[in-house]
Structures are given as C-alpha cells and as structure tokens.
C-alpha positions in Angstrom: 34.5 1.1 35.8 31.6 1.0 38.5 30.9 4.2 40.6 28.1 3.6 42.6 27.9 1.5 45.8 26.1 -1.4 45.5 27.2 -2.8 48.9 24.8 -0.2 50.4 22.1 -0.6 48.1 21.4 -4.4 49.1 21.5 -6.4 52.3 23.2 -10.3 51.9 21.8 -12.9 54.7 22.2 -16.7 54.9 19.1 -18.0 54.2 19.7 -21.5 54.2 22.9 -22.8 56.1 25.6 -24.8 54.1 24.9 -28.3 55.0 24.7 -32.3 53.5 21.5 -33.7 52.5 21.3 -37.1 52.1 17.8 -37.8 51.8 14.5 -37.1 50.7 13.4 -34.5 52.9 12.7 -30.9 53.7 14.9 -29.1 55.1 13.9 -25.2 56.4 16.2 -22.6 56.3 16.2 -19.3 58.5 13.1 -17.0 59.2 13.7 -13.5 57.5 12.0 -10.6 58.1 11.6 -8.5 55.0 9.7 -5.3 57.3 12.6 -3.1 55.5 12.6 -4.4 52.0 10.6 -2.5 49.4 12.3 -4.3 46.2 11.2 -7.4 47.3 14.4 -10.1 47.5 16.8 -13.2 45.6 17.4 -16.5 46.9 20.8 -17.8 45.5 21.4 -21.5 45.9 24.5 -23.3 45.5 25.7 -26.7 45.8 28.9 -28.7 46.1 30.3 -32.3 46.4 27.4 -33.5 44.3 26.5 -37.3 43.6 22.6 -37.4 43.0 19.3 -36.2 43.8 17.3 -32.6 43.1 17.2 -29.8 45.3 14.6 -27.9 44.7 13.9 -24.4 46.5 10.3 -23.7 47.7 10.0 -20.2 49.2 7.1 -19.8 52.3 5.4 -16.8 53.7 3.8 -15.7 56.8 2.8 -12.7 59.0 3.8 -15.0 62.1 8.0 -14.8 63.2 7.6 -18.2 64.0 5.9 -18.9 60.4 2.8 -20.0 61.8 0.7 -20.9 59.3 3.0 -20.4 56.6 2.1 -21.1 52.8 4.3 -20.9 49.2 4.4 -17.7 47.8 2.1 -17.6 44.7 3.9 -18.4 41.5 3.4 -15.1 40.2 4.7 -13.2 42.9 8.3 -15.6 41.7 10.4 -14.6 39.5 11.3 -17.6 38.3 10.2 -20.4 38.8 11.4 -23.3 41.7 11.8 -26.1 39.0 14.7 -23.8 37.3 15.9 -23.0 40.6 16.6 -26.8 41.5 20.0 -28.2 41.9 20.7 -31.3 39.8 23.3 -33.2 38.2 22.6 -30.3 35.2 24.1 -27.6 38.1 26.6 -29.7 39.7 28.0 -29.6 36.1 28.4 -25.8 35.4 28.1 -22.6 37.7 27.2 -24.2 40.9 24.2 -21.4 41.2 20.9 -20.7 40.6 18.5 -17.9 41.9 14.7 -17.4 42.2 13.4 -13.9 43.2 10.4 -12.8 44.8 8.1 -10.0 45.8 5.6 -11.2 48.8 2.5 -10.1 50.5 4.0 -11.2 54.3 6.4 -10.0 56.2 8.1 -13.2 57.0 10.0 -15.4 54.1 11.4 -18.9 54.6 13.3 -21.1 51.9 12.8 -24.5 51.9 14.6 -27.3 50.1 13.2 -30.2 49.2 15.4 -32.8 48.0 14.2 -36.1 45.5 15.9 -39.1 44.3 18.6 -38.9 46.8 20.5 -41.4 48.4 24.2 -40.1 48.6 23.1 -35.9 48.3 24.9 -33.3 47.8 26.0 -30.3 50.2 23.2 -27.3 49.5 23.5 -23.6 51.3 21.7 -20.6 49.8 22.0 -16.7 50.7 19.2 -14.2 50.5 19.9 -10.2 48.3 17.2 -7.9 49.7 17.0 -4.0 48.6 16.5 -2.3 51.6 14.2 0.8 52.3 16.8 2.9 53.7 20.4 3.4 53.0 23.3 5.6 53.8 23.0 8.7 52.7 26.9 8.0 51.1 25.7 5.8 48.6 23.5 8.2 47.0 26.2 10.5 46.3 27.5 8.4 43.4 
C-alpha cells in the first residue's frame, strides 16, 4: 500500500504533442527547461493507430531557449539507448510505450522523432518525468 507522494516528487510535461506522421521526417517536440531538475529526466513515447514505419526518439541539448546550436545528448549520458526506444510494428504489438532517460550537461532538452520506412505512419506523442529540485514540504512527511 504506497505512502509516500510521488505526484510531488516528479513533474509530467508533454514533450512531444500527439500527432500523425506519415512520412520520413523529423519532427521536434517542445523546448524544456530542466534549470530545476537535479535527477536528470524520462522521455515516454507512445504510439497508436499503427500501420508501418519506425519512430525513433533522438533527444537534443542546448544552453540556447531557442536551441540554438543544439546537438544529441552523448550516448552515455542515455539511459537507454534511442534504437530500443523506437516505435515499430514490435511496439504497436504490446504496451504501446517505451522510455529513454537522460542526465544532460545543458539546460535546454528537445525530443525529436525521426520516423523511417513510412508511408501510411502511425500517430506518436511522448511526455517528459523530471525530479524536481524543490518540492512541498508535504511530501516529505511520508
């Protein structure tokens, strides 16, 4: 029976807004500013109404809020890796999710998806779990 607050304890943002891709492109999510994460932070992918193609997640850094010259987090700051975060046929088949984590050296994070082998797609979205620096005082009381 849980009895600590986890809702507290972690921050949920949509990284990556739930749309169809039906090409082979990438596509950027939203800009997040990780100034108040210390545990560094999840990218959870999911996908729906599947019919071919891969998804695969690439995560970008920067200093810039505009991601000026961005570049891929370093494989070993992933925890992880982007190939078994991708979406494919394999996915569409069982949960529906995958994750990558990551602790980064800039401020600013950025998922990307870059889809392959598409030509009808698949609907992709992804949310981003950070652990916050500070959190009410309630939820260490647990």
């Amino acid at each position: 029976m849980p009895i600590k607050d986890i809702r507290s304890n972690v921050l949920d943002k949509y990284a990556f807004p739930v749309q169809a891709i039906s090409s082979d492109t990438t596509t950027s999510g939203a800009i997040i500013d990780t100034a108040d994460f210390d545990g560094g932070g999840m990218f959870t992918l999911l996908c729906s109404a599947y019919t071919d193609g891969t998804y695969t997640p690439l995560i970008q850094e920067s200093d810039d809020s505009g991601m000026s010259g961005a570049t891929a987090v370093a494989d070993a700051n992933l925890i992880g890796t982007e190939a078994g975060a991708a979406l494919s046929a394999v996915t569409a088949s069982g949960a529906n999710l995958n994750s990558i984590g990551f602790f980064g050296t800039k401020r600013y994070v950025r998922l990307q998806i870059v889809s392959a082998s598409t030509s009808s797609g698949a609907t992709v979205g992804a949310t981003f779990t950070g652990s916050p620096e500070i959190v009410p005082s309630a939820s260490l009381s647990a």
